[in-house]
C-alpha positions as CSV (number, residue, x, y, z in Angstrom):
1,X,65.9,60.1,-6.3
2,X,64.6,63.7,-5.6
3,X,61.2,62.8,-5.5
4,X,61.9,60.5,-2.4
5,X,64.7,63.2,-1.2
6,X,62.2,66.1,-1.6
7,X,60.1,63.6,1.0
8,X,62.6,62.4,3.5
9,X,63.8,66.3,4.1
10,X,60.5,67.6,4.5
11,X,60.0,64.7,6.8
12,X,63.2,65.5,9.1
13,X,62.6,69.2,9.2
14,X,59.1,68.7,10.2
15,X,57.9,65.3,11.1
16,X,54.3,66.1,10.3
17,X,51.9,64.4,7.7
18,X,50.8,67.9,6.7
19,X,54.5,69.2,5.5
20,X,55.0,66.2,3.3
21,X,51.4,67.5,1.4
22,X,52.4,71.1,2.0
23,X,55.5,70.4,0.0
24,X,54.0,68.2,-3.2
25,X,51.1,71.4,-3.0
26,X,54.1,73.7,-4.5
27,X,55.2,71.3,-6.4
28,X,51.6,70.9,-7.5
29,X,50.6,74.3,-8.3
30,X,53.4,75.3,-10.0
31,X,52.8,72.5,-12.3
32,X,49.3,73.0,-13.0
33,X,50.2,76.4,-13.9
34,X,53.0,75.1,-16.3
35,X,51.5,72.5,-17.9
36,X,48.9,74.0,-20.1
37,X,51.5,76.8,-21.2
38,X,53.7,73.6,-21.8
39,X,51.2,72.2,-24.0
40,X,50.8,74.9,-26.1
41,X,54.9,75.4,-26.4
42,X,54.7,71.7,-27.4
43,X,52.5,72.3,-30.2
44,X,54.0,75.8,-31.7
45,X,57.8,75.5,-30.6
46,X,60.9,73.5,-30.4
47,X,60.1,70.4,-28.3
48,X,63.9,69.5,-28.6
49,X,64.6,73.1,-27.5
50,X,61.6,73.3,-24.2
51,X,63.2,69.7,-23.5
52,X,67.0,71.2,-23.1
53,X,65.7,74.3,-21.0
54,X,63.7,72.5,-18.6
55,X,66.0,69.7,-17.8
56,X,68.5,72.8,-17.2
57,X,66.2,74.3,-14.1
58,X,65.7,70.6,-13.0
59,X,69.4,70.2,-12.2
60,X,70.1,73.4,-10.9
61,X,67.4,73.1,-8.4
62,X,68.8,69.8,-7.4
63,X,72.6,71.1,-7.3
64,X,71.4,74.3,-4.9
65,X,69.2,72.1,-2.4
66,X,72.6,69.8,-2.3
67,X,74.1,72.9,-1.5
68,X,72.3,74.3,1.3
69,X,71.7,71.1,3.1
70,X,75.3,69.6,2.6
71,X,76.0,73.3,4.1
72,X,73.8,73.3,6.9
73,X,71.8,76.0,5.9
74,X,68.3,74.8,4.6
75,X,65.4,75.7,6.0
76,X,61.7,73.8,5.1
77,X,60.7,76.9,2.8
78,X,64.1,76.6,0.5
79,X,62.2,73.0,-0.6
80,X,59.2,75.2,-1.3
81,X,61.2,76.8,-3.7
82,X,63.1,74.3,-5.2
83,X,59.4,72.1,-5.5
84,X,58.0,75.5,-7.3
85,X,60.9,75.3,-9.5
86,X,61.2,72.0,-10.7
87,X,57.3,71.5,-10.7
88,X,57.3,74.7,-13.2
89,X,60.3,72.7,-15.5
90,X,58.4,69.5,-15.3
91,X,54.9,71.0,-16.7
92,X,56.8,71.9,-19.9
93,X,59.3,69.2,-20.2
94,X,56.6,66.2,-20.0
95,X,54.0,67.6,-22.9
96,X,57.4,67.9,-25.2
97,X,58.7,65.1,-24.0
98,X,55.6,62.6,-24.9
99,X,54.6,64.6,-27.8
100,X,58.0,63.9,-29.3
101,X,58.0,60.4,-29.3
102,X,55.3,60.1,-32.1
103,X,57.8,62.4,-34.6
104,X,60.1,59.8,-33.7
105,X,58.5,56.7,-33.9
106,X,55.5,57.2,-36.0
107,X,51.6,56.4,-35.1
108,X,52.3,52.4,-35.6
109,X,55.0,52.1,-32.8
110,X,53.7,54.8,-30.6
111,X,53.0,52.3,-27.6
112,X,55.6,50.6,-28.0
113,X,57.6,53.3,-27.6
114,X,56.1,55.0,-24.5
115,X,55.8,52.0,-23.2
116,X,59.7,51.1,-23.4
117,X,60.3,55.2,-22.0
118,X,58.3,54.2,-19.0
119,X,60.4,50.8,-18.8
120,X,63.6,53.1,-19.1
121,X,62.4,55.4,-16.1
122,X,61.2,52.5,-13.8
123,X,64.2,50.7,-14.4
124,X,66.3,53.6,-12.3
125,X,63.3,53.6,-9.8
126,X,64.4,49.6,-9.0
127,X,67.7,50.8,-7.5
128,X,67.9,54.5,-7.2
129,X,65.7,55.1,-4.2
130,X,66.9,52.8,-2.7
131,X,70.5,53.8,-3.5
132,X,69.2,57.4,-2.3
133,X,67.7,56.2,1.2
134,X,70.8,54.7,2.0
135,X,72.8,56.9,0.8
136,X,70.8,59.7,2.7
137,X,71.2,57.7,6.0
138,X,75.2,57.6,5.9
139,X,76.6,60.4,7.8
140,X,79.7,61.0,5.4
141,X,77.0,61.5,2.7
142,X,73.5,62.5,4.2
143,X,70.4,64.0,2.1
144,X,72.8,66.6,0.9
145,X,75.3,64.7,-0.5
146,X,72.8,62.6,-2.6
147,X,70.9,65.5,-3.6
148,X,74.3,66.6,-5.9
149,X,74.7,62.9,-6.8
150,X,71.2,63.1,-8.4
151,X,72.0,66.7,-9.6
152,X,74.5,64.6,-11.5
153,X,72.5,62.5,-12.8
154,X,70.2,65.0,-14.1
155,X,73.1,66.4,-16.3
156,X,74.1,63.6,-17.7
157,X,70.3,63.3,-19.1
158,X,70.7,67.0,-20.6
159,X,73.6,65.7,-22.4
160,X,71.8,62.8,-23.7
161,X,69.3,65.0,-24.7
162,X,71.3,67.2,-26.9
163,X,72.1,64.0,-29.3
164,X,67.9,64.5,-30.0
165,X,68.4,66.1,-33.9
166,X,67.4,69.3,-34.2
167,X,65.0,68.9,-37.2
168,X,62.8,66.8,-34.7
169,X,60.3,68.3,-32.7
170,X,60.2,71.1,-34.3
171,X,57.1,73.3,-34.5
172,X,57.3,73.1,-38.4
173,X,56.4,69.2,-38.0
174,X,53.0,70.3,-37.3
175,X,51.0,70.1,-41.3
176,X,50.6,74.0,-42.1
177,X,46.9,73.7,-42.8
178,X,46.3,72.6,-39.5
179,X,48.3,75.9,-38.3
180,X,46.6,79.3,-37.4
181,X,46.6,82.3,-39.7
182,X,48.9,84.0,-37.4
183,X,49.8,83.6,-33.7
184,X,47.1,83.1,-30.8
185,X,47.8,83.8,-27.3
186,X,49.1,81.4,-25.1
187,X,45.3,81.4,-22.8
188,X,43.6,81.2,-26.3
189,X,45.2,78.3,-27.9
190,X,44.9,76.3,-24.5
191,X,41.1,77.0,-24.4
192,X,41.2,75.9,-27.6
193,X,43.2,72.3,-26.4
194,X,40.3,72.0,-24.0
195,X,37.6,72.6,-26.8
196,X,38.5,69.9,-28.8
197,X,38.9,67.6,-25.7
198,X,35.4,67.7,-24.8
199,X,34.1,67.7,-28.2
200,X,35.6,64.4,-28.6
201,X,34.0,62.0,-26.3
202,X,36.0,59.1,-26.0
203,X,38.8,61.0,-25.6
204,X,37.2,63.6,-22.5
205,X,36.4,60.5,-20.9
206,X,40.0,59.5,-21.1
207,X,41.2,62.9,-19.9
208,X,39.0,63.1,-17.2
209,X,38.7,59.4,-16.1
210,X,42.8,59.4,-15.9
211,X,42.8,62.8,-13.5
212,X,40.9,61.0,-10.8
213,X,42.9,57.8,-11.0
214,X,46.0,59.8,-10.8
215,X,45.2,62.3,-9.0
216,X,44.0,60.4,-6.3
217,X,45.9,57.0,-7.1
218,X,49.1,58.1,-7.1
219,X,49.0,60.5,-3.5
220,X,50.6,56.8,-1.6
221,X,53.8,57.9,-3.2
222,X,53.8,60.9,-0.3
223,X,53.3,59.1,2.0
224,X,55.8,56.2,1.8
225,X,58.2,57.9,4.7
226,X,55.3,58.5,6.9
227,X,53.5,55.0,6.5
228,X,56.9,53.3,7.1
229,X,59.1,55.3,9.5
230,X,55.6,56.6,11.3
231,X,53.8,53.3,11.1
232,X,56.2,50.8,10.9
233,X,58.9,52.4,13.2
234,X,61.8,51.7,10.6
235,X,65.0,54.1,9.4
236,X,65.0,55.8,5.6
237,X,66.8,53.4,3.4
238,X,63.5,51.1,4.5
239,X,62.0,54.1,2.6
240,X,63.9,53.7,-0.5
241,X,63.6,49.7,-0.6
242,X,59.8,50.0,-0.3
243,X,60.0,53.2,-3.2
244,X,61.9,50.5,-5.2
245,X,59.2,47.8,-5.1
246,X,56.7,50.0,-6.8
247,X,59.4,50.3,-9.8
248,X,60.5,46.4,-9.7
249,X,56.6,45.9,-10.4
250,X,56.9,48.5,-12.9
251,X,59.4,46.7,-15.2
252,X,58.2,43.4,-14.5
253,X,55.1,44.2,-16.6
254,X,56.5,46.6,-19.5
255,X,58.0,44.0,-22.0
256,X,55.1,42.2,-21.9
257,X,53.4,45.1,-22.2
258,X,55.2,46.7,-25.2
259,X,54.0,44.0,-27.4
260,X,50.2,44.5,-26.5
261,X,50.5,48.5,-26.2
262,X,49.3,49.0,-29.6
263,X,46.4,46.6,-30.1
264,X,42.9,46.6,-30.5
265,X,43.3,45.3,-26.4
266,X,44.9,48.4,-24.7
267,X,41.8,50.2,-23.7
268,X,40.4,46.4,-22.0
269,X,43.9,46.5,-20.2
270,X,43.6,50.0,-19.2
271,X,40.4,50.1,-18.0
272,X,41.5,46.8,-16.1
273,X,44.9,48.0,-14.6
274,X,43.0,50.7,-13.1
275,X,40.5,48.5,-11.3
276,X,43.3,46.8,-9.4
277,X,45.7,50.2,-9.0
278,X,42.6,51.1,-6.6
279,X,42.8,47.8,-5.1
280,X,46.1,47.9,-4.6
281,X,46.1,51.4,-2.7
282,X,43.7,50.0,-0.4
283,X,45.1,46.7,0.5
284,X,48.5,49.4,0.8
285,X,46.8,51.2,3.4
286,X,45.9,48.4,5.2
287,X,49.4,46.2,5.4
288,X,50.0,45.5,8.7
289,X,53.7,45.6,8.5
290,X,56.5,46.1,5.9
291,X,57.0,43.6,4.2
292,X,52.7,42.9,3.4
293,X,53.0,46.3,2.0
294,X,56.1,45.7,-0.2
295,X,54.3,42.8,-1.8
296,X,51.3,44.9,-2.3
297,X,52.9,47.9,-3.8
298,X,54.6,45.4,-6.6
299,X,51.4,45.4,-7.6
300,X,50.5,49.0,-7.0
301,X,53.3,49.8,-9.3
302,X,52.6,47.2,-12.2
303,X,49.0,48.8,-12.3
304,X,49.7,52.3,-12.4
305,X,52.4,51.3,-15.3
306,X,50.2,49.0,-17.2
307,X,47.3,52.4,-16.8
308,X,49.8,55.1,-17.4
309,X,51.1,53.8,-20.8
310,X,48.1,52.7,-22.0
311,X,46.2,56.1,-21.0
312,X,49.0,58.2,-22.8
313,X,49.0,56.1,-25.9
314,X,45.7,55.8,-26.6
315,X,45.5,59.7,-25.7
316,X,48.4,60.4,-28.3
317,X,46.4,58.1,-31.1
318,X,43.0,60.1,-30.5
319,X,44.6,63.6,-31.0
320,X,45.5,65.3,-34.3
321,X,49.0,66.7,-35.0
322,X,47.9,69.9,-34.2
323,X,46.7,69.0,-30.3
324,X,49.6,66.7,-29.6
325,X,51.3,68.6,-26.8
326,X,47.7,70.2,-25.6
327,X,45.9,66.7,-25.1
328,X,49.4,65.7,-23.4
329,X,49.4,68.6,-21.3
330,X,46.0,68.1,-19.6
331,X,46.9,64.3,-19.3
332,X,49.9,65.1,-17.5
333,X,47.6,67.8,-15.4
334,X,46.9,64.8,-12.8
335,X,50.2,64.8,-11.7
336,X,50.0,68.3,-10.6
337,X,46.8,67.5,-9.2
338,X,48.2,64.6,-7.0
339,X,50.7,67.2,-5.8
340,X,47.5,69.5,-4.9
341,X,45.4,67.0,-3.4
342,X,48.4,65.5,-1.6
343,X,48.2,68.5,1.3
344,X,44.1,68.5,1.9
345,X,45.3,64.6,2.3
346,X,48.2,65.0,4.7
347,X,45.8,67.3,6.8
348,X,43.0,64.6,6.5
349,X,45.9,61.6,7.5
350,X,46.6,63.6,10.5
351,X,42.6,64.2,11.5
352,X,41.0,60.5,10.5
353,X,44.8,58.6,10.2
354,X,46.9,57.7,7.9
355,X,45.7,54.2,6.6
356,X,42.3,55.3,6.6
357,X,43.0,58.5,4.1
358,X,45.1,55.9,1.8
359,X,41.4,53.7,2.3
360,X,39.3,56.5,0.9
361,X,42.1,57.5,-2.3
362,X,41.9,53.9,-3.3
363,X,38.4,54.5,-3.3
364,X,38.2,57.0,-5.1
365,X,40.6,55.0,-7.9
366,X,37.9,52.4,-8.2
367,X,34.8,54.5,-8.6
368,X,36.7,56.5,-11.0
369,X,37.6,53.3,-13.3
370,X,34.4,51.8,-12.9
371,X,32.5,55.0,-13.9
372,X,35.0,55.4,-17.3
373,X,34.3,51.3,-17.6
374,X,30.6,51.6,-17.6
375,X,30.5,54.7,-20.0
376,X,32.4,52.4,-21.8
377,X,30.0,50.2,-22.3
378,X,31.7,47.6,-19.9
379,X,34.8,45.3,-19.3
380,X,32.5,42.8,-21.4
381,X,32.4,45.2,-24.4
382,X,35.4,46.3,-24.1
383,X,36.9,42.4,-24.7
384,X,34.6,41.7,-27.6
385,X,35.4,44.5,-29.2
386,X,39.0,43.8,-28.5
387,X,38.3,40.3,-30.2
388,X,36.8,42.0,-32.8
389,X,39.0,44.1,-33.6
390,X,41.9,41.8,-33.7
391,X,39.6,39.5,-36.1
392,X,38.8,42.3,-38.2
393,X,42.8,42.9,-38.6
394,X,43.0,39.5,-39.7
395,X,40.7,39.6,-42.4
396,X,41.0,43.3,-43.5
397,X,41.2,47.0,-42.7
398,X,38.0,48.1,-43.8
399,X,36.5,45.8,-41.2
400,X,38.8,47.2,-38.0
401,X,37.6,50.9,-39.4
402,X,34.3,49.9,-39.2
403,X,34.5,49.8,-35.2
404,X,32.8,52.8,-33.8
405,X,31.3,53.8,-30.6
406,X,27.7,53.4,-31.7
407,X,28.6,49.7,-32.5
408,X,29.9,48.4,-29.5
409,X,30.2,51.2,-27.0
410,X,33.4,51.6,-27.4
411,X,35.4,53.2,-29.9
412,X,39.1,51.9,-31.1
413,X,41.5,54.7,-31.5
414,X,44.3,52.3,-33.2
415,X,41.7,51.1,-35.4
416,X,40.3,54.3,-36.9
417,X,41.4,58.0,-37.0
418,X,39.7,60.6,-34.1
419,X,36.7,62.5,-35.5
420,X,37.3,66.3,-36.4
């Protein structure tokens, strides 16, 4: 609800392409600063504990921007502000977050489990932007009204979250010879997060493969009120339906999903799902009216599910104990990324136009995924191995461990444990 709130206001206090980027740039920032620091607070401290404070600054940002507007007092920098704020929260909350799951669950659930999280978040996105742009377009209630009903809702999750018992995701978890001699600084220990990355290659291409896609990828989302109240000429709940289309996708694909999330296929599917995420942003760019583009970003939002729980699983099952909330942290640095790159791509929508800058992201997806692919070894490979390794689990254990990335290209993190 606030992300499409956060871009409705900007949109009526401005009406430019370059305020909608302007605003997910704070957002941005303040989340690529977060995240690493998150990362390491994931790893050393109480996940449980970063996961309660967080959530806390989330819904008081949300309860003051209801406030103001409700009030009549906002002004376009108080949503700088509350974007700085929440984007800060968020870079710590999502590391702990996605870190804690594997305490919970264990290694041989782990997609199953992020995949049914995702399922559990795009399940609200079917009916609560929707539910916002509506709800935003009645006078009684307006954008400040449904900013406290989502401040609301945000408490109700910090409730929920205190039922999370306190022995889990505790820094204590973490296997003490893994654990420094004494304390490093924060800067140190994320250097070191970024050390083992790239001296793991399957997993840096991962990491850095999943930036683009995201980064770039996921910048429609900013876009949605100017594409359809700019483009298409309709009011804001059209906003929310369209919003919701991308999350009806979304779920339609996680059950199905959930059962394949942690098999010797969920780098094929990845690496696939992000061939037609880019597809999808383009043919998005290019609908000639609303209801071509609601189809299209069904399948824009199926994609970048299907790629984003596959990415951060396989991530989670390449990292030691030790790098958990590190490796999460720089995976989750796209986001703030997207929030970056989304103002250079307001200013470019305003200079070349709007569908042709969503053109060139969806571009960018494809030659992203196609580059991981061919380091990769290829679609092709990919699926053999796959095959392979589902064989191999049939016959015996040794044989899936066997599966390197000398023997096919490709290397199957559920199938053997990361390299030191």
């Amino acid at each position: 609800m606030q992300m499409l709130l956060r871009a409705l206001l900007a949109w009526d206090l401005t009406e430019r392409e370059a305020a909608l980027g302007i605003t997910y740039l704070c957002f941005g920032i303040s989340m690529l600063i977060s995240t690493p620091l998150g990362g390491v607070a994931a790893d050393r401290l109480s996940k449980r504990r970063i996961m309660l404070i967080s959530q806390s600054v989330i819904t008081a940002a949300a309860a003051a921007m209801g406030v103001v507007v409700a009030a009549g007092l906002v002004d376009f920098w108080m949503l700088l502000v509350a974007a700085v704020s929440q984007g800060s929260a968020f870079g710590f909350l999502g590391p702990a977050r996605i870190a804690i799951s594997r305490e919970i669950v264990g290694r041989e659930h782990l997609g199953n489990a992020i995949t049914l999280a995702l399922l559990s978040m795009n399940g609200t996105r079917v009916f609560a932007p929707a539910a916002a742009g509506v709800l935003a377009g009645v006078s009684s209630v307006g954008i400040g009204g449904t900013y406290l009903i989502s401040a609301v809702f945000a408490f109700v999750s910090w409730l929920l979250m205190l039922r999370i018992p306190r022995a889990v995701g505790r820094a204590a978890a973490i296997d003490n010879s893994q654990r420094p001699e004494k304390w490093v600084n924060p800067f140190g220990e994320i250097i070191n997060g970024i050390r083992y990355v790239k001296a793991d290659r399957p997993l840096r291409r991962l990491v850095v493969s999943s930036f683009f896609v995201v980064v770039f990828g996921f910048s429609y989302v900013a876009f949605l009120p100017a594409l359809v109240e700019g483009e298409f000429g309709l009011g804001e709940q059209w906003v929310g339906y369209i919003s919701s289309a991308s999350a009806i996708g979304a779920v339609a694909v996680a059950m199905p999903l959930a059962s394949r999330a942690d098999s010797s296929w969920a780098k094929f599917l990845m690496a696939a799902s992000g061939l037609a995420f880019g597809v999808g942003v383009i043919l998005f760019g290019n609908a000639p009216s609303f209801w071509p583009a609601f189809i299209v970003v069904l399948v824009v939002g199926a994609a970048f599910t299907v790629y984003q729980s596959l990415s951060n699983t396989l991530a989670l099952a390449m990292a030691d104990d030790a790098h958990q909330g590190r490796v999460q942290s720089l995976m989750m640095l796209a986001f703030a990324g997207f929030g970056i790159v989304a103002a250079p791509m307001g200013a470019l929508a305003e200079w070349i136009g709007l569908r042709e800058a969503l053109t060139l992201t969806g571009i960018v997806v494809l030659v992203a995924s196609m580059t991981y692919i061919a380091l990769e070894g290829g679609l092709l490979n990919m699926k053999r191995t796959a095959e392979r390794a589902r064989h191999c689990g049939d016959q015996n254990a040794d044989c899936a461990n066997a599966l390197h990335e000398g023997d096919q290209g490709v290397e199957i993190a559920s199938a053997s444990p990361p390299r030191p």
